[in-house]
DRENDREN-376244 format. One record per residue (C-alpha): residue in three letters; x, z, y. Coordinates in steps of 0.1 Angstrom, whole numbers. Layout:
<drenros>
{'Ala',{X,Z,Y}},
...
</drenros>
This chain:
<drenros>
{'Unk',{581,-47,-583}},
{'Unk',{567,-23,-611}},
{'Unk',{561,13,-597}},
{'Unk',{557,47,-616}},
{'Unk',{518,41,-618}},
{'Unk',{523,5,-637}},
{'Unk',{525,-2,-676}},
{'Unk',{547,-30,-688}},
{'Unk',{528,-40,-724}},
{'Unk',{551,-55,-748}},
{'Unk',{536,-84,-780}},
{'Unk',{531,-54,-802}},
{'Unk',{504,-44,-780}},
{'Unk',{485,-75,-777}},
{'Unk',{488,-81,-815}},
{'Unk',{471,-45,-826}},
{'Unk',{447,-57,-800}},
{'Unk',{437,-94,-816}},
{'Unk',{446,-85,-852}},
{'Unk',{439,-46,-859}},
{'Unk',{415,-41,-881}},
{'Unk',{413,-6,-871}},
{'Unk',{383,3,-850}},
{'Unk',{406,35,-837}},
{'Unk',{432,10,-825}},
{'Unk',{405,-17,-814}},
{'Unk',{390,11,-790}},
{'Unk',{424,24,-778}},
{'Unk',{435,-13,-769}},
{'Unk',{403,-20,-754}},
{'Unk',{406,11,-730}},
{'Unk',{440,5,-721}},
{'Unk',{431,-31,-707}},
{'Unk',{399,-21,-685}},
{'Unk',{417,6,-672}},
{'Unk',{420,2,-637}},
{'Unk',{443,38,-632}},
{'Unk',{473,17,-630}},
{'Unk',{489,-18,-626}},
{'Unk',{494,-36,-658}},
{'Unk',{527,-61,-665}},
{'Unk',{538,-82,-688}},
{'Unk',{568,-102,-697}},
{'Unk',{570,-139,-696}},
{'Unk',{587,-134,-727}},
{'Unk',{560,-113,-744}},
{'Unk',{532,-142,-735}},
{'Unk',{557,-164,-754}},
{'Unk',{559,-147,-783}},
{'Unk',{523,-140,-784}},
{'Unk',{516,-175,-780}},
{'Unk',{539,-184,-811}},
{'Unk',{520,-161,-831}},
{'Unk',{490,-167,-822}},
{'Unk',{500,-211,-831}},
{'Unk',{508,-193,-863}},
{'Unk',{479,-170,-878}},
{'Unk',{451,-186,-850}},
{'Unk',{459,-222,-840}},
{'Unk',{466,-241,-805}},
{'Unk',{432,-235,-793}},
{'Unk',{433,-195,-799}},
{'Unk',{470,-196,-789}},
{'Unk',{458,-206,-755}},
{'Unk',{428,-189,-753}},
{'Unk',{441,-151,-755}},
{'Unk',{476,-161,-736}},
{'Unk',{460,-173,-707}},
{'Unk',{434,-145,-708}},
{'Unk',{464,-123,-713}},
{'Unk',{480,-139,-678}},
{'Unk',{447,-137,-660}},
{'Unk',{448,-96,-666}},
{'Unk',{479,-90,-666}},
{'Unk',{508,-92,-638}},
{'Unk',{533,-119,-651}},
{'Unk',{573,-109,-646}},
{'Unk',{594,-134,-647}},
{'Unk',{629,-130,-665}},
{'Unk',{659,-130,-643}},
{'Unk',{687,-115,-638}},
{'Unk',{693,-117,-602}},
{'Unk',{659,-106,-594}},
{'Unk',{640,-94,-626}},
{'Unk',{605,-85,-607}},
</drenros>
């Protein structure tokens, strides 16, 4: 279960990340991700709509590419609404 030292990141996040063309943005992103000050999250959901977007702009090959490297970083929560972590 998250605590108060975790981030949950949400697709806008990983799409500045991959798609900004802005080196500000680009350096923030990039900080946020080898942080190690906290526990990182991220909805099943999110990787979902990543993916999609990804098939869209990127192809299948860069679709699975960043979503698994997204789900090897990144604590995956499950959606459910018994138990949501």
């Amino acid at each position: 279960m998250p605590k108060e030292d975790c981030f949950v990141y949400d697709t806008r996040f990983f799409m500045e990340h991959f798609y900004s063309k802005e080196q500000q943005i680009l350096n923030f992103t990039s900080t946020e991700i080898d942080s190690h000050a906290w526990e990182k999250f991220v909805s099943v959901i999110t990787l979902h709509e990543f993916c999609r977007l990804n098939l869209q702009r990127g192809g299948r090959d860069v679709a699975l590419l960043r979503t698994n490297m997204i789900g090897d970083i990144f604590k995956v929560l499950n959606v459910d609404t018994k138990q949501p972590y």
